[in-house]
Each structure stands twice: as structure tokens, then as C-alpha cells.
N, C-alpha and C positions, 0 to 999 in steps of 0.2 A: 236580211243582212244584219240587221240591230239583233234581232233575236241570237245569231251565231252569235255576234261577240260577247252578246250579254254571258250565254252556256259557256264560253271561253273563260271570262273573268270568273266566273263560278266555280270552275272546273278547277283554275291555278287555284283560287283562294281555298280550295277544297283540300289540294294536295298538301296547300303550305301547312291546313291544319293537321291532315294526318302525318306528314314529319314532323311538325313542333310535339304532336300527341308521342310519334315514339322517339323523341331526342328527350323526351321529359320522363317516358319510362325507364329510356337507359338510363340517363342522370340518378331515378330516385332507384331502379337496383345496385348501380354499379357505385355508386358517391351517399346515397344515402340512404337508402333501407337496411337494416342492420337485425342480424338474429339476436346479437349478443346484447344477452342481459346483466352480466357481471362480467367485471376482470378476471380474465383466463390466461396462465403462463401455459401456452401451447408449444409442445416438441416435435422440431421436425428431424428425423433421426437419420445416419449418414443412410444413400442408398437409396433413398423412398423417391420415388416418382410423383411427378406433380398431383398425375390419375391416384397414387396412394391416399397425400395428402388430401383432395379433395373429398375424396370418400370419408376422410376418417373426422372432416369438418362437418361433415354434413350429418354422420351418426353423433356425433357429438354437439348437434343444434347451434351450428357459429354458423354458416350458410344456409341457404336454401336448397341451392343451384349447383353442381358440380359443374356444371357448361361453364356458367356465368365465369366463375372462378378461372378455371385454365382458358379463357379467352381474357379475362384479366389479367393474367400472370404473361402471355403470349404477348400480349399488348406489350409490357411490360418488360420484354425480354426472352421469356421463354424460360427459364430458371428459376427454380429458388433451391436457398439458402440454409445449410444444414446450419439446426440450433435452437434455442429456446426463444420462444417472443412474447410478447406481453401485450395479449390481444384486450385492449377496452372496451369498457362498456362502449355500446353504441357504430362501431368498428364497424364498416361495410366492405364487401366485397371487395373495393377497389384498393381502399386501404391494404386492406387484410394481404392482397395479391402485392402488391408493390411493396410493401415492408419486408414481404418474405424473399422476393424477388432482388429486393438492393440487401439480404444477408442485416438488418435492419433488428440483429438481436437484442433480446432484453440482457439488461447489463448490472451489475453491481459494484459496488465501490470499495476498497480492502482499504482499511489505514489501519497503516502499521508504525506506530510510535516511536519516536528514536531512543534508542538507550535499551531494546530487549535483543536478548537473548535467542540466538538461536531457538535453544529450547522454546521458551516463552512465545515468539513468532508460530513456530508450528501449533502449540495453542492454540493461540487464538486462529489461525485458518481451521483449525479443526471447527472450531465455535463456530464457525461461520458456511451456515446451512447451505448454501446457493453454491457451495466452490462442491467438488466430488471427487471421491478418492483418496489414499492417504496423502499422508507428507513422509513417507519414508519409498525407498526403492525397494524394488521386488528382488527378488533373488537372483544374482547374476546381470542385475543392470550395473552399466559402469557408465554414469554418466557426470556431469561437472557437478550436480546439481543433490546428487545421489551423498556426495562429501563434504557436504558443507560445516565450515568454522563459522564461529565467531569473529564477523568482520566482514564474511564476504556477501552481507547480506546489505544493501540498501533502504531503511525507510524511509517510507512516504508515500502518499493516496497514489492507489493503482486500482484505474477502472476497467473492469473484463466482464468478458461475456459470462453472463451465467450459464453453471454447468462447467466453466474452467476446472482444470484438474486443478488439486491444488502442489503439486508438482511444478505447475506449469506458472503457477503463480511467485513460488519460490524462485526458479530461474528467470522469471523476470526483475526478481531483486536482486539475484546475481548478476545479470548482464548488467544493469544500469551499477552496481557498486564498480565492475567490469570497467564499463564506460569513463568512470570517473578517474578511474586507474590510468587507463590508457592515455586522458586528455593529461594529466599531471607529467607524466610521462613526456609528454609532445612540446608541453612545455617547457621541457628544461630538467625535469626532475629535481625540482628546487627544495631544499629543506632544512631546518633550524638546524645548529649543532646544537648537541652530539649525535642527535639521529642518525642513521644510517642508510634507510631503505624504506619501502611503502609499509610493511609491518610494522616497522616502527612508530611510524607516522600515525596508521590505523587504531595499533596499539596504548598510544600514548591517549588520541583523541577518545577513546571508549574510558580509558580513566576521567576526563575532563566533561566527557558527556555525564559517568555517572554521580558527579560531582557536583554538577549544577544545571538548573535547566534555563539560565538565563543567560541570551546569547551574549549579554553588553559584557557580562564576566567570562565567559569561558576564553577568551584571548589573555586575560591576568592568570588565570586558574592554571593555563596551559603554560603559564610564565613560571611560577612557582615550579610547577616540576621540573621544568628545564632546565631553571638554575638549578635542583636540587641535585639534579644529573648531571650538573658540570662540577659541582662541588661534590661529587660523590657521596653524596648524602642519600639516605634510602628515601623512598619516595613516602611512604606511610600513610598510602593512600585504603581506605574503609572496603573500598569497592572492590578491589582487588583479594581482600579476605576473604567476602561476602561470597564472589564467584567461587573460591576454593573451598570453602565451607557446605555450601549449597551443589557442589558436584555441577558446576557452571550451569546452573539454572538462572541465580545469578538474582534473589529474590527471599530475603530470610521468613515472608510469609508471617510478619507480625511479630517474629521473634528480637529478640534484642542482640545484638554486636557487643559483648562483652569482652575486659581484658585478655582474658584467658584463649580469647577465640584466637588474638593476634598473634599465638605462638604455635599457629596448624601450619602442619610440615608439609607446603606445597610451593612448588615453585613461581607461584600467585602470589603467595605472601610476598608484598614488597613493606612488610614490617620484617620481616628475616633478611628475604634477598635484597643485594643493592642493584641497581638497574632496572628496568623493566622487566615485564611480566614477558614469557616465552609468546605470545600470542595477545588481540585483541580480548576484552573481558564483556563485551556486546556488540552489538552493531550501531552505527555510528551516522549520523548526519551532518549533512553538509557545513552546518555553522562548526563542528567539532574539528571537523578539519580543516578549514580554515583559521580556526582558531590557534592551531598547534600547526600551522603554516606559516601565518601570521602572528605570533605571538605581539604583546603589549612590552614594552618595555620596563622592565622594572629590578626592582630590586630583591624583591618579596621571596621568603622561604618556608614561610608559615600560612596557613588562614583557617580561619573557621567560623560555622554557622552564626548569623548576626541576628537570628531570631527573626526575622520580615522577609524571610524567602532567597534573602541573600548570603556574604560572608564579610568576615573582617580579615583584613590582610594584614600583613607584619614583615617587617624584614630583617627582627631579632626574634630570639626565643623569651627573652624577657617582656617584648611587646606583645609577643604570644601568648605568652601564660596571663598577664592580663585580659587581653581578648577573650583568652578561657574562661577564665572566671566571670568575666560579665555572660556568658553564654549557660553557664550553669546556673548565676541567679538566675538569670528568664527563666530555666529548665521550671528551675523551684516556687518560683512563683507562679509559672506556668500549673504546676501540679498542686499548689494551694488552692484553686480555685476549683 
């Protein structure tokens, strides 16, 4: 009888070690054995079957095991996830399977500046390797995204999958400019006189953005032209030339704004016309519009560069032309040195 139980206890302790032996093999194939010796951006393309993918891991040395894999992924769901990923160094099986499985794609970051240019936005997505495809529509598309102005673009940091079209990237600066629209809208459609309408509004703040990049000013900046526009006064705004000049690139590329530019016969030029320009002259961020929503109170109908990144404001032309002329010494002694 002692003998049984002894072969009994031997017997469990025996089995506890061969399940601990393969709870520890799943563990180091599935949690921590790993083929992958660099970082690999791997593509899973629409269509492809789990059995694709796995075959195409295993010629490409990121797995071992095709089995291992689709009983991971099964675990896991049963699916994966069309799109690019961003497999690690050291990446095992289980990882590998669950990241594709939750759609778990490599991603990149787009920041897009306030104050460009339609034009100048498609640039830089062009520059930007990881998006695909143009920034123009194909022949016969009609879509929102296909006609875009200046104004109806939004920036600001947008994270997307890599591999985004960069179409798809565009209209989602459309929908959030979209967005902003519609919330203005819901609130009231509230806005300064003499404004009129969201163009206006748009329009005014793309002057105010390319005017200055300092948000404590653009609510005074956005003041001066107001008044200037209720006194019928032309606006005589630099940026506004700049766009008409540059065929709304909106970007003189190093060149200089000279007198002679202020007399180009467009309807940009708010040194000829009075009133605002027909349309926004960039794309615009949120401080711009609040700034020309919320205007400062003032009096001011002048200002100009104060040499330290900012301006000097006025609310005569005689306190103007002072202002001026201290901006032209800095100029000059700026270019003595």
C-alpha cells in the first residue's frame, strides 16, 4: 500500500512537470521567441487571408511557424487587419498576431502650419513619403475635397495610418475647417461689424494670421482692420499683394515686396481695392479666428514691425510715420552689421 501511493505522488508530480515543460514552451514561442532581427514596416494588403499572410511572414524570416501564427491570430479573434505595421525588433508571434488582429497600424504624424497655402499644404504632403497618391483628383471625380480654396483647409497635427492617401488626408482638414463652421453656426453665428458672413470672417482672419504669428496680438491686428473697414479706409494689408503676386502660392520665396508690386491689378490688392479681398489669402487657425471674433478694443488704424518679433500700433498716421521711421533705423542698422 505505501509503495502505491508513493508511484501516485510520482506520477502527479511527474505530469505537473510535463505541463509546466509545455506551458513554458507555449509561453517562449508564442510571448517570447522572436525571428525578427530589425524593424520591419510590414504590408497587409486588402483581401489577403490570414493563411496569405502567414506564408508571406515566414518567407520573409519574421516567424517560424505558420500554425503558431493563425492559432494566434484565432486566439485573438480570428481576423486581421488591412494596412501597414511596424513590426520590432524582437516581436513574437503573439505580439505579431494581436497587433494585426486589433488593426493595431503603423501610423505617422502630418503637421501642417497655420498660415499655408493651399498650394503650399499639398507640398508639403507631397514631401511627406509614408502618405500615397496625389493631392489632386483624377479625371471626373467630383468630390468636396477635389475643389478646394483657400480657407477651407484646417491646420494642425493629424495622426494617420500610414499608407493614407494623401486625398484622404486633405479632407480631413476639410471636414474639421467643416466642423468649425458648423459649431459657429449653432452658436449664434455671432460676428464683428461690418462682417458679413463665415467668408468674411475666414477671410479677414487669413490677413491677421499672415500678419503675425503672435497670438497675444492677433485680437489688436484683427482690431485695426476693422476699424479700417468701418472707416472705409483700404486695408493695406502686405499679404494680400503677396497672394496676388505669387498666383496664390502666397510665398515670395526670398524675393523682396517692393513699391511698385502694390500697384498689381488684382482684386487681392487691398492697396487698390477697398474692402476685403474676394476670398480667404491662406488657411487659418483657431487663434485667427477668434481673434477677428473677438476683436480687442481699440482705437488703432496703423501698426507696424517693432523689430523683436512684434508691432507698434498707432491710432494716427502721424504716430504712424514715427513708428515707421524707428522700424527703418533697426532696418539700417540691422544691415550695418
Amino acid at each position: 500500500m505505501k509503495k502505491r501511493k508513493i508511484s501516485k505522488h510520482c506520477l502527479i508530480q511527474v505530469l505537473c512537470l510535463v505541463c509546466a515543460f509545455i506551458a513554458c514552451v507555449v509561453v517562449y514561442f508564442f510571448g517570447i521567441s522572436s525571428n525578427v532581427k530589425e524593424d520591419i514596416l510590414f504590408d497587409v494588403q486588402n483581401g489577403k487571408t490570414v493563411s496569405a499572410v502567414a506564408n508571406q511572414m515566414q518567407q520573409d524570416g519574421l516567424i517560424n511557424s505558420r500554425l503558431l501564427f493563425k492559432i494566434a491570430v484565432r486566439v485573438n479573434g480570428g481576423q486581421i487587419q488591412t494596412g501597414n505595421y511596424d513590426i520590432h525588433t524582437g516581436a513574437s508571434v503573439w505580439r505579431i498576431a494581436r497587433m494585426m488582429s486589433k488593426g493595431d497600424v503603423a501610423t505617422v504624424t502630418v503637421i501642417i502650419p497655420e498660415g499655408l497655402t493651399v498650394k503650399q499644404i499639398k507640398e508639403l504632403l507631397l514631401q511627406t513619403a509614408t502618405l500615397r497618391g496625389s493631392v489632386e483628383c483624377g479625371k471626373g471625380t467630383d468630390l468636396p475635397v477635389c475643389d478646394l480654396r483657400d480657407g477651407d483647409l484646417f491646420p494642425d497635427t493629424y495622426r494617420v495610418a500610414r499608407g493614407t492617401s494623401r486625398l484622404a488626408v486633405l479632407d480631413l482638414m476639410r471636414k474639421k475647417m467643416d466642423d468649425i463652421h458648423t459649431n459657429w453656426e449653432k452658436a449664434g453665428r455671432i460676428l464683428p461689424e461690418p462682417l458679413k458672413n463665415w467668408n468674411e470672417i475666414v477671410t479677414l482672419a487669413s490677413i491677421v494670421q499672415k500678419e503675425t504669428p503672435k497670438q497675444s496680438e492677433m485680437p489688436i491686428v484683427a482690431s485695426v482692420y476693422l476699424n479700417r473697414l468701418r472707416q472705409n479706409m483700404r486695408l493695406q494689408a502686405d499679404p494680400t499683394v503677396v497672394y496676388a503676386l505669387t498666383d496664390k502660392l502666397g510665398d515670395m520665396q526670398g524675393a523682396p515686396l517692393l513699391r511698385e508690386h502694390l500697384k498689381i491689378d488684382s482684386s487681392y490688392n487691398t492697396y487698390v481695392h477697398y474692402g476685403l479681398p474676394p476670398a480667404p489669402i491662406a488657411n487659418v487657425g483657431i487663434d485667427a479666428i477668434y481673434a477677428v471674433l473677438q476683436p480687442a478694443d481699440t482705437n488703432y488704424l496703423f501698426f507696424v514691425a517693432d523689430g523683436q518679433g512684434g508691432h507698434n500700433f498707432a491710432k494716427s498716421y502721424e504716430e504712424h510715420l514715427k513708428n515707421h521711421a524707428d522700424w527703418r533705423a533697426i532696418k539700417k542698422n540691422r544691415n550695418k552689421k
